[in-house]
N, C-alpha and C positions, 0 to 999 in steps of 0.2 A: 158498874164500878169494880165488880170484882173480879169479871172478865179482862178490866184494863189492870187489876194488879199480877191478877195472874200471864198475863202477856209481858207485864214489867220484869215479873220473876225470874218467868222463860230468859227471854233476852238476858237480863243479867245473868244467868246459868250458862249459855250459851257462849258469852263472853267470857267468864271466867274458863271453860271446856277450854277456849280456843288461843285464852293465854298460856292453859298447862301444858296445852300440846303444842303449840309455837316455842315454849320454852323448855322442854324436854327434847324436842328436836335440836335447836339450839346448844343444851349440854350434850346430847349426844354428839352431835360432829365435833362440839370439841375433845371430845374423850374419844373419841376416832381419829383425830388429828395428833392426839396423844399418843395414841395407841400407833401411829403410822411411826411418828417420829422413832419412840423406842423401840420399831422394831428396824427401822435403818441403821440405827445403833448394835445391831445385835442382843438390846435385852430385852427378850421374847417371855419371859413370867414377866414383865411391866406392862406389856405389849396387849398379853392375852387378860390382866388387869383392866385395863383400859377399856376392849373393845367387849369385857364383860359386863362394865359400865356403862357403854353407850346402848348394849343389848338391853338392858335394863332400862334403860331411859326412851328405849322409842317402842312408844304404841303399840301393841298386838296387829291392832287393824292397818297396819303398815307391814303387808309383809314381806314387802319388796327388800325395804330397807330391812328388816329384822332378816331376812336371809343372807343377805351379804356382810353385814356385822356377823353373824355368826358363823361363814367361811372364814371372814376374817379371825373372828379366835379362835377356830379349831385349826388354822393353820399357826399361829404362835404355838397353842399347844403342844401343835405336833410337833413341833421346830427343837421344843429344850423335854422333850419327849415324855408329858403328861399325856397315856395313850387315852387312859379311861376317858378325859374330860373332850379331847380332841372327838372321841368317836361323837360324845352329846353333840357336840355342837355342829359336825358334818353332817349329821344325822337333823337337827334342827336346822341347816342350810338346805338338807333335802324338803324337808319338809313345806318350807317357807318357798322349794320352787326355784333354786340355786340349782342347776343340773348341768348348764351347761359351760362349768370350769374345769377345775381340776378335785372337784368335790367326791366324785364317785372312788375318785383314780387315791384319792389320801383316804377315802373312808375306807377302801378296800382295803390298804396298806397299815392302818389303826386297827382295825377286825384280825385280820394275821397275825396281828400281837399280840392280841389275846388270845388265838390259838381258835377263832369263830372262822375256818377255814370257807365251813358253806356262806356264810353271811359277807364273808370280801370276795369268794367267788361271786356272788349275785350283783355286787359293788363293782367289780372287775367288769363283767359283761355290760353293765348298767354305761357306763364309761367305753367301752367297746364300740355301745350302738352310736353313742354322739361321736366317737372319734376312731371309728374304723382303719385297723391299720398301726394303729400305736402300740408297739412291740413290748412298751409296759405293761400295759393290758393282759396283752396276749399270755405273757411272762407271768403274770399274775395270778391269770387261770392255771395256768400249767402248776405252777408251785402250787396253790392251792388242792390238786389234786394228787397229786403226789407226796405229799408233806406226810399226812395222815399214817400212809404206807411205809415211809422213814422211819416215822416215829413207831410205830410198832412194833418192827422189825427189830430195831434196836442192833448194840453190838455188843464188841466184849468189855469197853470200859466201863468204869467205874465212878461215881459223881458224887460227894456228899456233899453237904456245906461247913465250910472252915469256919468255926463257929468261933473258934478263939480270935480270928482277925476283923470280925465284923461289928459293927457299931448299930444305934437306931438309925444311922441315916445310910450315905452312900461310903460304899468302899468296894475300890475296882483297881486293874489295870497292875498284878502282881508281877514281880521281878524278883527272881533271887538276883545277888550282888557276889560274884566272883565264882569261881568250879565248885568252888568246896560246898556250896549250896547250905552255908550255915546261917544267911539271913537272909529273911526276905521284904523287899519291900514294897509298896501300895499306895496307894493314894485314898484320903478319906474324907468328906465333909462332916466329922463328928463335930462336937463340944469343943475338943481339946484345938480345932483349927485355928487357925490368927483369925481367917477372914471375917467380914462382914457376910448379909444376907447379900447375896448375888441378885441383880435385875434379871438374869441372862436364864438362871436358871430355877430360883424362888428359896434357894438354901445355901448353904454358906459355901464361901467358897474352899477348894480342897487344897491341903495340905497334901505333904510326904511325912508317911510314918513307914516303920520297919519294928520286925518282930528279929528276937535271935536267939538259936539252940542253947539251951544250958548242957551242962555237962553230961548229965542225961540222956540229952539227946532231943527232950524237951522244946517248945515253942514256949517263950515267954511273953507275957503281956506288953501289946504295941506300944510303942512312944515315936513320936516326933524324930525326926533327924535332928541332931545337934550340927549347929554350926548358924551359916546365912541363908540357908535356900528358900526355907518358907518363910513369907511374907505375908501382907494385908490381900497381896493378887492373889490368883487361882494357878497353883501349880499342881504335875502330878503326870503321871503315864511315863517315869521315868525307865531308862536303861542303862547297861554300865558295859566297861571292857571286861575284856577276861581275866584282868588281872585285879580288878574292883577298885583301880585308882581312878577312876573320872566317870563318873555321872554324867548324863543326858537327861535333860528332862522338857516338858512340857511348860509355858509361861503364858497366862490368859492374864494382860492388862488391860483397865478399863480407862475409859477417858468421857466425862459427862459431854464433850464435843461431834467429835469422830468417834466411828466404829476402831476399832483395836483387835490386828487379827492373831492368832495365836504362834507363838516365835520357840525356838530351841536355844534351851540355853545350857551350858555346862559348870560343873563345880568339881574342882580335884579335892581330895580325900588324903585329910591329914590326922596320923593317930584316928580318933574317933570320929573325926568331926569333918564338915563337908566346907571348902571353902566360899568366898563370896561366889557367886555364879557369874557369868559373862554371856552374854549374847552371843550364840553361831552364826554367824553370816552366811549364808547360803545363797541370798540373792537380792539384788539392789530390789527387788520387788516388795513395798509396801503395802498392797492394797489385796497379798494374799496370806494366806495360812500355812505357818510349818507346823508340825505337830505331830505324836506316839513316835519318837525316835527310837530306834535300834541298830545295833552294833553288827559287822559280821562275824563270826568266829575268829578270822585271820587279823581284825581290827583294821582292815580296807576301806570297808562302806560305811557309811550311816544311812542307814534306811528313814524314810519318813514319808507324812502321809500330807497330801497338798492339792489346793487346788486351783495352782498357778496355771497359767495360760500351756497349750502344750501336748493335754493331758488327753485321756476319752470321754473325761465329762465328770463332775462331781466334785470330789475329794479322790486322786489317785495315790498308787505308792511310788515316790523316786527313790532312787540312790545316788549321793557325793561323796566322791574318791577323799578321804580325810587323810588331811598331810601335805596338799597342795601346798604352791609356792606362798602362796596368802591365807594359809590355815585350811583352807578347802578346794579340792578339784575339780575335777568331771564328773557335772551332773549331768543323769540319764535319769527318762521314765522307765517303768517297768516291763511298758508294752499293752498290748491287748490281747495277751495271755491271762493275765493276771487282774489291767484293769478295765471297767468297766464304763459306760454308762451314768452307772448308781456310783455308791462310795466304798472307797477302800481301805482299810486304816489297820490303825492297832498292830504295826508289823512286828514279830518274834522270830528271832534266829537260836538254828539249833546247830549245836557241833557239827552235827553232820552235814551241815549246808542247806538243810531242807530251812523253809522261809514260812512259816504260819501268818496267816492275816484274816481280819473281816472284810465283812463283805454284804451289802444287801443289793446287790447287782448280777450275781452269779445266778446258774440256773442250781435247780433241787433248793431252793434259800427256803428255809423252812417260815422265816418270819423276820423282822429285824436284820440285825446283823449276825450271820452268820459266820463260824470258823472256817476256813480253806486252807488245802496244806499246799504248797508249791518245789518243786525240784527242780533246781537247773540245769540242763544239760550242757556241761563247759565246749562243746567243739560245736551245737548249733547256738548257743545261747541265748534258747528257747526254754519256756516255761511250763510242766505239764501239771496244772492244777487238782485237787481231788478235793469232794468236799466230806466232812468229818460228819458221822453218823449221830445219831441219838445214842445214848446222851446228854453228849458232850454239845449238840445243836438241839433249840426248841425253839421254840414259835416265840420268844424274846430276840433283846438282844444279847448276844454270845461273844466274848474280843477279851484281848487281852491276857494268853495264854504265855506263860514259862516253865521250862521245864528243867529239874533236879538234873543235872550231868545230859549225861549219857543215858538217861532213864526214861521210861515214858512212864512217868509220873509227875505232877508239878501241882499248878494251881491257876485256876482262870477267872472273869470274872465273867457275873449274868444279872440280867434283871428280871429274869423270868418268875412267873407269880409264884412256885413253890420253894419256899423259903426266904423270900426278900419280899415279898408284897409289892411288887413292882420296885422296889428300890435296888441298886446295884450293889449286889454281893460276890465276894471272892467263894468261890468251888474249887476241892480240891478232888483232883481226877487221876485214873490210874489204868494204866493199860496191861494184858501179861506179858511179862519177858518174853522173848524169845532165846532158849536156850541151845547151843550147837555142841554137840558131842561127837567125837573126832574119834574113831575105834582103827587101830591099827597097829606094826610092828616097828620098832624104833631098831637102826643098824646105826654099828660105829661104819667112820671112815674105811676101814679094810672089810668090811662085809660081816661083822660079826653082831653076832642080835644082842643088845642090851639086856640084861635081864632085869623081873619087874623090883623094882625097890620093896624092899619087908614093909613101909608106911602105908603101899595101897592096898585097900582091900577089896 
């Protein structure tokens, strides 16, 4: 009798096992199904939610499934760039036996970011042996080795963090607003933003704020733009002309249906305040991304960063001729000088013509996205790229550079772990003059030598 209670027991234990695990399988695909939807939508913190969920809900002893659940959140992660959690989880897709995707090739590129140059070298090659040939890879090692040597070496700028512009959360993507370099503006996800918490990226969405000189000479305490421009959406990564009447800037709208890709929109600048914004048309194309607008010096182009059909792959940089017969003219890509492969963004124009942008496609990339400087030469109109030393480049991401006049000085932004904790903060950077002193004899028109003024000494 006892032996038949205890076989009742068994069996009903066995039964109950095999409804938890029938029904834990069950909630997991649907929070994978979840988790798929949001991230067709582009919101990747819902996304990496979700399929942290479903990770949780299926069995140890399934490690087939537990390994592809967890590429799958380590790639949301990576996506709205949670490096730390993205690396657990490629690292638990290795583990679980996930080798032969794109697992090695993102863990290597998560490792870089934290500056674990040997540990995505090893991830690099790991990737190498299943897919011999892939010039990401190859690119991979090579950074990785080189990086180290960068950073050491260092140069002559200078980096501190702008401690007056920065919040607990994200602030990135500085611009002064006209020559005079008396304000500057930024984009933030503090407290003070309209938006909600963001799907896309787990934190609210970003405002435009601006700081500006007091008499002094002083930085005052940031505020919000006055006027229309910020909203419930995500704006931010603005630009302006030379003259500081009309803004450019960045517009990420969401829609609980379709994905919604990010658009340029502009607002002219009355007395203090910024007018409604208007959509830039640039192209009948829906289903791509306009986005980090900038100006050129002579107020020609608008630069911006896209990943319309066209391009060498990613996110490239274009420019359209502004003033066309329909508001806008001839758009051109950049070329494959400049883009890449990988992505290109964040473009800065300086007086001088020279073109600043990110980069994590370029070779020397020390991690992330990196800064590159570009010069065009007017009679090949060709581009000869250089890329900017330590400092000012680390094993984050680095973009988002303006500079005061004519000065190499300005302010940029980074997410690198010293001083942000992984969140994006504005750095302000500084290079030395270069000073020219001109020694010689001044003659009037009939040949007689000036003599020197009593003022110099």
């Amino acid at each position: 009798m006892q032996q038949y209670k205890n076989n009742i027991i068994g069996a009903v234990l066995c039964c109950i096992f095999l409804l938890m695990v029938l029904s834990g399988c069950g909630s997991a695909e649907k929070s994978i199904k979840r988790g798929d939807a949001a991230l067709a939508l582009g919101e990747y913190a819902e996304a990496a939610a979700q399929y942290k969920r479903a990770y949780g809900q299926t069995p140890a002893t399934d490690k087939k499934r537990r390994g592809f659940v967890a590429y799958k959140m380590g790639d949301a992660y990576r996506r709205y760039g949670n490096v730390a959690r993205a690396v657990g989880a490629f690292q638990n897709a290795v583990r679980y036996g996930v080798k032969d995707t794109l697992t090695y090739l993102h863990l290597g590129d998560m490792l870089r970011l934290q500056g674990n140059y040997k540990g995505a070298e090893n991830a690099y090659r790991a990737y190498a042996d299943s897919f011999p040939g892939d010039l990401r890879a190859e690119q991979g090692i090579n950074d990785c080795l080189t990086a180290p040597s960068v950073k050491q070496t260092g140069s002559a700028y200078s980096v501190k963090l702008a401690t007056l512009f920065n919040s607990s959360r994200s602030d990135f993507s500085p611009a002064y607003m006209g020559v005079d370099a008396q304000q500057l503006y930024f984009t933030s996800t503090r407290q003070q933003a309209k938006g909600d918490i963001s799907s896309i990226t787990g934190i609210k969405n970003g405002d435009i704020f601006f700081s500006k000189k007091d008499e002094k000479g002083k930085w005052k305490v940031a505020e919000a733009v006055e006027g229309d421009v910020n909203t419930e959406n995500d704006e931010g990564a603005c630009a302006f002309t030379q003259d500081g009447k009309t803004m450019y800037f960045t517009v990420c709208r969401t829609d609980p249906s379709y994905p919604r890709m990010a658009e340029i929109w502009s607002s002219q600048r009355t007395d203090a305040k910024w007018s409604k914004p208007v959509q830039v048309k640039i192209s009948n194309d829906t289903l791509s991304s306009f986005a980090h607008p900038a100006v050129s010096p002579d107020g020609r182009w608008l630069y911006f960063s896209s990943d319309m059909p066209g391009g060498q792959g990613g996110l490239d940089l274009w420019r359209i001729e502004i003033g066309g017969r329909h508001g806008m003219g001839r758009l051109e890509n950049l070329g494959p000088a400049i883009n890449t492969a990988g992505n290109e963004c964040f473009p800065t124009c300086r007086p001088s013509g020279e073109l600043y942008f990110s980069s994590d496609g370029h070779v020397s990339n020390m991690g992330g996205l990196d800064i590159y400087r570009a010069k065009e030469d007017t009679i090949s109109n060709e581009w000869k790229v250089e890329h900017l030393p330590s400092p000012i480049n680390s094993n984050g991401d680095d973009f988002g550079m303006t500079f005061e006049g004519v000065h190499n000085r300005g302010f940029f932004s980074s997410n690198r772990a010293t001083g942000g904790r992984g969140w994006d903060k504005i750095y302000e950077f500084s290079y030395p003059e270069v000073l020219q002193s001109v020694k010689g004899w001044v003659y009037e028109q009939d040949g007689y030598e000036l003599p020197v003024p009593s003022y110099i000494w």
